[in-house]
Residue frames as qw, qx, qy, qz and C-alpha x, y, z in Angstrom:
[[0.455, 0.482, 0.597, -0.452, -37.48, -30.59, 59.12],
 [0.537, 0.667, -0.167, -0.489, -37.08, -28.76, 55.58],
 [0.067, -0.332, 0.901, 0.271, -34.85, -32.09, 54.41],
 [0.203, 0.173, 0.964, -0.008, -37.64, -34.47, 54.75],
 [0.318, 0.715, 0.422, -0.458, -40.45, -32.31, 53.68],
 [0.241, 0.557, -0.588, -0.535, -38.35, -31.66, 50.31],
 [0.135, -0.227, 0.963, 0.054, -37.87, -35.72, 50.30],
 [0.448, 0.418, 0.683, -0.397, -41.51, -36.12, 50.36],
 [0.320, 0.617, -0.230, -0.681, -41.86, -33.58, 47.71],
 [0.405, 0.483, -0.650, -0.424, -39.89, -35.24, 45.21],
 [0.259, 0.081, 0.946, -0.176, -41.30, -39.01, 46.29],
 [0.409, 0.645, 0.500, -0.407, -44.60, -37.91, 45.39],
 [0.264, 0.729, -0.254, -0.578, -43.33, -36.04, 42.01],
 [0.075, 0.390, -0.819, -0.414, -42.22, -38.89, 40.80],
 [0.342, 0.213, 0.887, -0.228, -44.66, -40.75, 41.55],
 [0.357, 0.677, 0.487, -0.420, -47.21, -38.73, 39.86],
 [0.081, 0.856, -0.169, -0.482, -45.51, -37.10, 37.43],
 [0.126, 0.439, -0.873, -0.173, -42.79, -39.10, 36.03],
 [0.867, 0.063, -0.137, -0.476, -45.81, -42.00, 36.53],
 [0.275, 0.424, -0.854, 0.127, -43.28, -44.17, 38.80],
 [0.753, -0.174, -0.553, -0.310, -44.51, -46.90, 40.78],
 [0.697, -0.586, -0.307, 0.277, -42.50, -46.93, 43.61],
 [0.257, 0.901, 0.077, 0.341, -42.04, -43.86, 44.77],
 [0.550, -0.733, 0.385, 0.111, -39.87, -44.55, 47.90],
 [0.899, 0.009, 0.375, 0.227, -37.77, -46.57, 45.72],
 [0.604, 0.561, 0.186, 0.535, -37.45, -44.25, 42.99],
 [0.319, -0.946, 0.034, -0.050, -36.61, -41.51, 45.65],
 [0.360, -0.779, 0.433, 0.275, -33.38, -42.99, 46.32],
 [0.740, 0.433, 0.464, 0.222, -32.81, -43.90, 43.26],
 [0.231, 0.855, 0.228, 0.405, -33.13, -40.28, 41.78],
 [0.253, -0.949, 0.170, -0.076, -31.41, -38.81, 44.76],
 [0.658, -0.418, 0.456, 0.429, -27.95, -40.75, 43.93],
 [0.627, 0.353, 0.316, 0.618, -28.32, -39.76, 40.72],
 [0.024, 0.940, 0.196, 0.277, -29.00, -36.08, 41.52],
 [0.751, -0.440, 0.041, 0.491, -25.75, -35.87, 43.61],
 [0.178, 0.923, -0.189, -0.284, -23.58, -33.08, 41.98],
 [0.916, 0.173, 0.184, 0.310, -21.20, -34.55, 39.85],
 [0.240, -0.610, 0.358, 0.665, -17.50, -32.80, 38.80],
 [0.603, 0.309, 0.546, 0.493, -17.82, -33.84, 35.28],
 [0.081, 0.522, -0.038, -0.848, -17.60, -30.53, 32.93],
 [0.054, -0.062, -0.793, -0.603, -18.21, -32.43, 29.74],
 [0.610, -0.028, -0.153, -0.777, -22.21, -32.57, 28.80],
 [0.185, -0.192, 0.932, -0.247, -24.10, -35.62, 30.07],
 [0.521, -0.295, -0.629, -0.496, -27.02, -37.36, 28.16],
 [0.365, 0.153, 0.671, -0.627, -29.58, -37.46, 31.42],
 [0.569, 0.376, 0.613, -0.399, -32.42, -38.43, 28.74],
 [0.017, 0.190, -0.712, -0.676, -32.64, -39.80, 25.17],
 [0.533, 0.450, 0.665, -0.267, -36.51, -40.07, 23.84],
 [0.082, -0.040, 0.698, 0.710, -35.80, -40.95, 20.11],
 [0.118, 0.601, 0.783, 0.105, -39.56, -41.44, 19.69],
 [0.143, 0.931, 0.331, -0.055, -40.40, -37.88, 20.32],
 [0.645, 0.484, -0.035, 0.590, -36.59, -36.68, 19.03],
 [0.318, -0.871, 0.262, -0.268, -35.48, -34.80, 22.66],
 [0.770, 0.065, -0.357, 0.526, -32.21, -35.44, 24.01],
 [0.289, -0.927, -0.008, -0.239, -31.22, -33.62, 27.27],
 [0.694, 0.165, -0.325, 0.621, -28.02, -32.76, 29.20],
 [0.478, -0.878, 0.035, -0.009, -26.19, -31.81, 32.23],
 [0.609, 0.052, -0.300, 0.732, -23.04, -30.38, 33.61],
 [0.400, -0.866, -0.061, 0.293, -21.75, -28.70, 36.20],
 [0.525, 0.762, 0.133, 0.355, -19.52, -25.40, 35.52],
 [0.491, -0.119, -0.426, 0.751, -16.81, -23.41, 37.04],
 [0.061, 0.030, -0.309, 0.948, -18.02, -20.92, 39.36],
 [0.566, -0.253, -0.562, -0.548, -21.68, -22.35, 38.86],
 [0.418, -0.222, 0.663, -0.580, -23.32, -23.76, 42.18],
 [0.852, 0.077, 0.461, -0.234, -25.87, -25.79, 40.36],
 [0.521, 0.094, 0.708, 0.469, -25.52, -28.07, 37.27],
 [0.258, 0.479, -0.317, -0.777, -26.29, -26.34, 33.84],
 [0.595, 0.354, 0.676, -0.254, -28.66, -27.77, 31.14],
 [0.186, 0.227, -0.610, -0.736, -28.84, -28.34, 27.12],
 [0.660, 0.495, 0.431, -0.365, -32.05, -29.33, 25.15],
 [0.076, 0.336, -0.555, -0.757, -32.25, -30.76, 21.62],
 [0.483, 0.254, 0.835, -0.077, -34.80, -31.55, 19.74],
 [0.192, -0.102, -0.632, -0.744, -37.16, -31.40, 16.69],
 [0.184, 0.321, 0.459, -0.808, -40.45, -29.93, 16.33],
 [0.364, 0.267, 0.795, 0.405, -43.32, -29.82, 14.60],
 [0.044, 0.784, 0.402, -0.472, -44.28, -26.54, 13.44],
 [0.514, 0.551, 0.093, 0.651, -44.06, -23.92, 11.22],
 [0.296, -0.061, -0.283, 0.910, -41.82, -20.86, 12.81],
 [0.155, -0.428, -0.265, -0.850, -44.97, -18.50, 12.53],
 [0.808, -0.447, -0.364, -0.123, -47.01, -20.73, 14.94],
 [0.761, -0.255, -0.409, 0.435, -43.77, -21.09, 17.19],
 [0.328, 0.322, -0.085, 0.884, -43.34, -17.48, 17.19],
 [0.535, -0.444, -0.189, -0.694, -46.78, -16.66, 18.27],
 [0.744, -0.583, -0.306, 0.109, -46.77, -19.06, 21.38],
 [0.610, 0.008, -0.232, 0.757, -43.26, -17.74, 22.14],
 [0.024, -0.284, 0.010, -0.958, -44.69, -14.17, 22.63],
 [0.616, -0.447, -0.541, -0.357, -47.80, -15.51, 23.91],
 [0.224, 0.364, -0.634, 0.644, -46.14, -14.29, 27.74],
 [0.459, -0.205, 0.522, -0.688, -49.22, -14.18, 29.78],
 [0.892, -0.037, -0.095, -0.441, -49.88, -17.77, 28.88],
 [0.423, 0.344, -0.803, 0.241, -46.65, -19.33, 29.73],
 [0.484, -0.293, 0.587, -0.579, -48.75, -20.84, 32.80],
 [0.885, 0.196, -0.140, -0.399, -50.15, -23.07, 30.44],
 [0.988, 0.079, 0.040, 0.127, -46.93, -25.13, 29.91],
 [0.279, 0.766, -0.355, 0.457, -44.05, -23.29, 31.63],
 [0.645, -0.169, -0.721, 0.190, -42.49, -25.01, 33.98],
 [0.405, -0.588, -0.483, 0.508, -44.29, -24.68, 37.71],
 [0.181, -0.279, -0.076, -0.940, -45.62, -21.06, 36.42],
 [0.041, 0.594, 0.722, -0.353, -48.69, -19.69, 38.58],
 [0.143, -0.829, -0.201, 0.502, -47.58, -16.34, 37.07],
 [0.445, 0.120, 0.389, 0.797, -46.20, -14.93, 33.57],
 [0.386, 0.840, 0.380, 0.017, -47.01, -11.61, 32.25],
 [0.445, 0.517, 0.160, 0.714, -45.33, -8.86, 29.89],
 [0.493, -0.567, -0.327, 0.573, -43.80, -5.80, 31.69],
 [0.211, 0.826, -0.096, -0.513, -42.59, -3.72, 29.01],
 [0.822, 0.263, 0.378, 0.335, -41.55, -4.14, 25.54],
 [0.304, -0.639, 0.178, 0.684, -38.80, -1.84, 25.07],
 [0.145, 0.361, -0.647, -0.656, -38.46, -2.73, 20.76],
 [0.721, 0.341, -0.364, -0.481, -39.65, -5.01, 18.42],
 [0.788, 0.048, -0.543, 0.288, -37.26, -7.96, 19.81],
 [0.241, 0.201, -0.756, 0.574, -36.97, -7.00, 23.36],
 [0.710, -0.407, -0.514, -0.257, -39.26, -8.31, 25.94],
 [0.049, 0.195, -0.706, 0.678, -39.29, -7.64, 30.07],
 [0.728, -0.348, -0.483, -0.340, -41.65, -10.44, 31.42],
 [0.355, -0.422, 0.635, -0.541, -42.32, -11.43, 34.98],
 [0.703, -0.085, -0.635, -0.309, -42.86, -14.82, 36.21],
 [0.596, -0.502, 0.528, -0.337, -43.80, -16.50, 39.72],
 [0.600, 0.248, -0.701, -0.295, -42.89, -20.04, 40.28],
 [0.945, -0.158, -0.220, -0.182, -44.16, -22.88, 41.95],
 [0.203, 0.495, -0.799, 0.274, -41.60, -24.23, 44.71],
 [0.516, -0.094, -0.852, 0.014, -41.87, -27.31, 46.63],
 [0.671, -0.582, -0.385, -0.252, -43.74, -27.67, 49.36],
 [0.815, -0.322, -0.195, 0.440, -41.88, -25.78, 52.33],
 [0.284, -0.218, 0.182, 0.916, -40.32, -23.08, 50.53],
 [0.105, 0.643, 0.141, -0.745, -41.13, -19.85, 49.11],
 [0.612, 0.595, 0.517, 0.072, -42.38, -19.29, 45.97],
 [0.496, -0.292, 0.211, 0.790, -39.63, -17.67, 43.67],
 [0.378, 0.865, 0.194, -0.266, -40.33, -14.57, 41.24],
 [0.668, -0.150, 0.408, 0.605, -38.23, -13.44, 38.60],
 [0.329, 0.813, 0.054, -0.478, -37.94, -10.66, 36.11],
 [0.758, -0.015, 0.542, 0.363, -36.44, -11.87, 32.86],
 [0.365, 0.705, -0.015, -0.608, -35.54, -9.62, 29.97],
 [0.697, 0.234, 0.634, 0.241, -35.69, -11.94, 26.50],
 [0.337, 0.683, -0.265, -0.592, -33.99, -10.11, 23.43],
 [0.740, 0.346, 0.573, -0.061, -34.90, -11.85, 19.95],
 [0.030, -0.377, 0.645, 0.664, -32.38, -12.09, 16.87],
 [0.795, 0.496, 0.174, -0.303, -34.95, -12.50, 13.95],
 [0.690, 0.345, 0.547, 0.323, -34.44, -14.27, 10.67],
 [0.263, 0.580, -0.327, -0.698, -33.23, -12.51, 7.68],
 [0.924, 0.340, -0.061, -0.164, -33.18, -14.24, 4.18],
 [0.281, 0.683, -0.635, 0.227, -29.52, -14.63, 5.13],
 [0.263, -0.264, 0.752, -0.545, -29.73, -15.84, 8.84],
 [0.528, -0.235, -0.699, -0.421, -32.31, -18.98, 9.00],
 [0.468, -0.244, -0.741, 0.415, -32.33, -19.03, 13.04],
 [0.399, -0.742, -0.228, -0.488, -34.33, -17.56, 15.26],
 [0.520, 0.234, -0.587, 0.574, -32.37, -16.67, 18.50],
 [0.447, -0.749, -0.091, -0.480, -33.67, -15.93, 21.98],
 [0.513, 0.040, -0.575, 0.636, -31.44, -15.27, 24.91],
 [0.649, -0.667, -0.325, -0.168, -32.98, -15.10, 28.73],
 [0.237, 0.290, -0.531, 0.760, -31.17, -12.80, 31.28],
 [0.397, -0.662, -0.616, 0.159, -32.23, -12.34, 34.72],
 [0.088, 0.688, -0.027, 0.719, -33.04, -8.82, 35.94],
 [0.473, -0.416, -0.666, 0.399, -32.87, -9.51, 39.92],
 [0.254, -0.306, -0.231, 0.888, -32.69, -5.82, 40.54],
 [0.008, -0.340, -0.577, -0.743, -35.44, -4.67, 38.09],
 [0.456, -0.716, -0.203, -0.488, -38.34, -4.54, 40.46],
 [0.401, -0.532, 0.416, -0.620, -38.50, -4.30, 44.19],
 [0.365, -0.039, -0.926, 0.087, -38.14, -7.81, 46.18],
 [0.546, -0.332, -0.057, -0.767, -41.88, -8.61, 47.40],
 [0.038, -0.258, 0.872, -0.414, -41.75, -10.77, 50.27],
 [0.836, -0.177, 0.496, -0.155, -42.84, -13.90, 50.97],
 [0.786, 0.617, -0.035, 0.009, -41.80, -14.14, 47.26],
 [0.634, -0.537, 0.390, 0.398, -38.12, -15.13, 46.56],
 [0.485, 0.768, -0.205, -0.363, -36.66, -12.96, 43.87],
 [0.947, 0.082, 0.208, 0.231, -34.26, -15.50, 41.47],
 [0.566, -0.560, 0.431, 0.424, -30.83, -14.63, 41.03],
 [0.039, -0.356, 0.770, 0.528, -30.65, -16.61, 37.67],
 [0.700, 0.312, 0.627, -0.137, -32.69, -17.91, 34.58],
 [0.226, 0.551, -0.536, -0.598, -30.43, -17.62, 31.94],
 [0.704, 0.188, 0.663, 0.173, -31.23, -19.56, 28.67],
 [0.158, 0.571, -0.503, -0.629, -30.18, -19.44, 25.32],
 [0.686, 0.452, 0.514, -0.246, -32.62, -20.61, 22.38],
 [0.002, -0.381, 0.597, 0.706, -31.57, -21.26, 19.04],
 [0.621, 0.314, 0.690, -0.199, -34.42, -22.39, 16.85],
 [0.016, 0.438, -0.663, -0.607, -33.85, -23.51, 12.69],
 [0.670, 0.396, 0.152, -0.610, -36.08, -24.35, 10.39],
 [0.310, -0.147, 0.902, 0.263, -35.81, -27.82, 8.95],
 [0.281, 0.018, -0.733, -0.619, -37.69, -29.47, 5.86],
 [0.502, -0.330, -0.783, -0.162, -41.55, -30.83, 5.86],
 [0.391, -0.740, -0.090, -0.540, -42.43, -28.18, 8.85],
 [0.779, -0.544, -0.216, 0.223, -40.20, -29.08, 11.61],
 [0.142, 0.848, -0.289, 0.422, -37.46, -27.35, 13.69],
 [0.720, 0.062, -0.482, 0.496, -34.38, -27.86, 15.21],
 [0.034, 0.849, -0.224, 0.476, -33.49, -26.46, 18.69],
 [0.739, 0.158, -0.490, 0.434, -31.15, -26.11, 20.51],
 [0.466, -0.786, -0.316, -0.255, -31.27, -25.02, 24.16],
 [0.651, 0.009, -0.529, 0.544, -28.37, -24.42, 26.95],
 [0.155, -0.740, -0.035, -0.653, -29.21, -22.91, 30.48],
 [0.411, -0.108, -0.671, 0.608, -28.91, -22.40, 34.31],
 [0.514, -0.656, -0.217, -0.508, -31.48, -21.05, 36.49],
 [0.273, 0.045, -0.742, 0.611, -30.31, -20.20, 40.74],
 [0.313, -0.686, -0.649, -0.102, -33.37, -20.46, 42.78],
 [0.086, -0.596, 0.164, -0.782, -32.03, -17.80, 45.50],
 [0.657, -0.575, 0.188, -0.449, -32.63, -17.70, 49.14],
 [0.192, 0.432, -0.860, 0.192, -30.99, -20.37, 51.23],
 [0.541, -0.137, 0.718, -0.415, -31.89, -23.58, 52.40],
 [0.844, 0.483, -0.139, -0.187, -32.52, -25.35, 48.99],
 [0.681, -0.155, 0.585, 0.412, -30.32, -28.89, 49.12],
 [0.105, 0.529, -0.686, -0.488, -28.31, -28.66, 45.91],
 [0.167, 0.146, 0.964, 0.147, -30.17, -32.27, 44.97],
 [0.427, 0.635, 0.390, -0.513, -33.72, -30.33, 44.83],
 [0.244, 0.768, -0.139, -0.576, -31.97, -27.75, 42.47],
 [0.161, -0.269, 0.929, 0.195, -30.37, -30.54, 40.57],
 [0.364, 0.437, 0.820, -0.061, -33.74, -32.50, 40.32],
 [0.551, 0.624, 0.544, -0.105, -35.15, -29.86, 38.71],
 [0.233, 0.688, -0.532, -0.436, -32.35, -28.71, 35.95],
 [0.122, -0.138, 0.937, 0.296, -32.69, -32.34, 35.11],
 [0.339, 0.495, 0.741, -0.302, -36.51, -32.78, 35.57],
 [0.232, 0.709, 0.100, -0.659, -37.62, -28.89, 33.65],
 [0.348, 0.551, -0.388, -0.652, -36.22, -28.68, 30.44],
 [0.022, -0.031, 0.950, 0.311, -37.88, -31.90, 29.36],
 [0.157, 0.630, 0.645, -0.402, -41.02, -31.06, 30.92],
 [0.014, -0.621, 0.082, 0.779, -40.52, -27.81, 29.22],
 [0.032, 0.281, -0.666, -0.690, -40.30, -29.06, 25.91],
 [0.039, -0.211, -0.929, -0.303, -43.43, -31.21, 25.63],
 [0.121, 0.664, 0.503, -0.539, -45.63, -28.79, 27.01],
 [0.094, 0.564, -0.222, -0.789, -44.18, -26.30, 24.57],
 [0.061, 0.075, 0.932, 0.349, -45.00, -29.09, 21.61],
 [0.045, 0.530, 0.840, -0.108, -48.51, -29.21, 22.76],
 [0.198, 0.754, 0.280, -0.560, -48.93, -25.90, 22.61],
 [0.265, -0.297, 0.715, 0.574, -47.32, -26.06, 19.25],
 [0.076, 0.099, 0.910, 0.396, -50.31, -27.83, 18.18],
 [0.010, -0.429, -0.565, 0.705, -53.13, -25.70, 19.28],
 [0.245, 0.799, 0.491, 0.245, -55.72, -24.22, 16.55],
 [0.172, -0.938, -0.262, 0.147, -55.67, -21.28, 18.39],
 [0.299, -0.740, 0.373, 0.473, -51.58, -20.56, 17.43],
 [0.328, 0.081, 0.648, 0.683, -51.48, -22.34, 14.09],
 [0.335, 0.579, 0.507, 0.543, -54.32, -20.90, 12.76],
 [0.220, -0.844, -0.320, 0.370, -53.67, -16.94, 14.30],
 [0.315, 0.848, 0.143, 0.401, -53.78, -13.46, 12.62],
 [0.358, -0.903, -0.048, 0.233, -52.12, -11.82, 14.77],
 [0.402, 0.772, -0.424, 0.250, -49.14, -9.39, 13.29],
 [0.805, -0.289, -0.213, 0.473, -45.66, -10.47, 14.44],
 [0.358, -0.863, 0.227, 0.274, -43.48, -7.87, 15.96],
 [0.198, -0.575, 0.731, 0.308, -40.53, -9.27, 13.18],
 [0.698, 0.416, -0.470, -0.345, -40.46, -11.41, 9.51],
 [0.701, -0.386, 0.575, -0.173, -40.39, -15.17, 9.99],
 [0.517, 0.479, -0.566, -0.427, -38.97, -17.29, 7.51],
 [0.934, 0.039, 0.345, 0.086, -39.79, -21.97, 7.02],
 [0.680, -0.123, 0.644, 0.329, -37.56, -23.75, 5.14],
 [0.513, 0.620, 0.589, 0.078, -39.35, -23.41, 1.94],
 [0.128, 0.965, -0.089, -0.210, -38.46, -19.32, 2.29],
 [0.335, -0.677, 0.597, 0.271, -34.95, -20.42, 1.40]]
């Protein structure tokens, strides 16, 4: 029962989402390419030169699902991208399948313990996570802005019906380039947890997310409300230009 009620899901996602046309068509379509694959090497899954994102997959030893890289180029200055990046209880806006995001504790200046619920398909539980996110500022040395994403599975208590995630590691590297744009460079894995989740779901979305991910984040990029905000940073940001 939970096979075809997934199947639907992702018929309908594409349909709507991804703005396919036929959605039974592109179903099995998407579900031979979502097959697990042995390859370790990185796999272009999406090149969109127009808006300069380039995504990738591979599968890892001792990994169940497939792993994920992001590159692209932004248009911001780092001050603006800092400020949404901290901006935790709004990651619903344009995090991927958030209902839920808020700040737990902020242990320093660059460390961050955020909670988030997500959105699961139709069928399954809805997954939670605790994530602590520690941030390697800029110096006038260093031009990159680093942010690496651990899961804490054990941090809070596991609150049923909710399914607590296992994994949502990502590593963020983000580098100021000339003329207000930035370079980053993404690579993660995320394990949903709990059992009964085909391996093609999880698949669908480590290919599907961190593209979604990025063009939300873009949009918010562009927002009055984050370029033009006072608000102190927690840490010294440096554009191009500072160099």
């Amino acid at each position: 029962m939970l096979q075809p009620m997934l199947q639907g899901f992702l018929a309908m996602f594409l349909s709507v989402t991804l703005g396919l046309n036929n959605a039974s068509a592109a179903n099995n379509d998407e579900l031979e390419e979502l097959r697990p694959t042995v390859s370790r090497e990185w796999i272009l899954t999406k090149d969109d030169r127009l808006r300069q994102i380039k995504t990738y997959l591979r599968l890892e030893d001792g990994k169940q699902y497939r792993s994920f890289k992001i590159e692209a180029v932004l248009e911001a200055p780092m001050q603006t991208l800092a400020t949404v990046l901290l901006d935790f209880d709004n990651y619903t806006k344009w995090y991927w399948k958030t209902r839920e995001s808020r700040l737990l504790k902020q242990p320093s200046n660059t460390e961050f313990i955020v909670y988030f619920i997500h959105e699961a398909p139709q069928g399954l539980a809805d997954r939670d996570v605790v994530l602590q996110c520690i941030i390697e500022p800029q110096t006038k040395v260093k031009r990159s802005i680093t942010l690496k994403v651990t899961a804490l599975p054990n941090f809070l208590p596991v609150a049923p019906p909710l399914v607590r995630m296992p994994a949502e590691d990502i590593s963020i590297k983000f580098s100021p380039l000339p003329h207000g744009k930035i370079q980053v460079v993404a690579e993660g894995y995320f394990d949903p947890g709990g059992s009964g989740v085909p391996v093609w779901a999880t698949n669908f979305i480590q290919r599907a997310a961190p593209y979604s991910v990025i063009r939300n984040f873009q949009r918010m990029l562009s927002r009055d409300e984050y370029r033009n905000s006072k608000k102190p940073l927690p840490f010294p940001v440096y554009d191009d230009s500072d160099y």
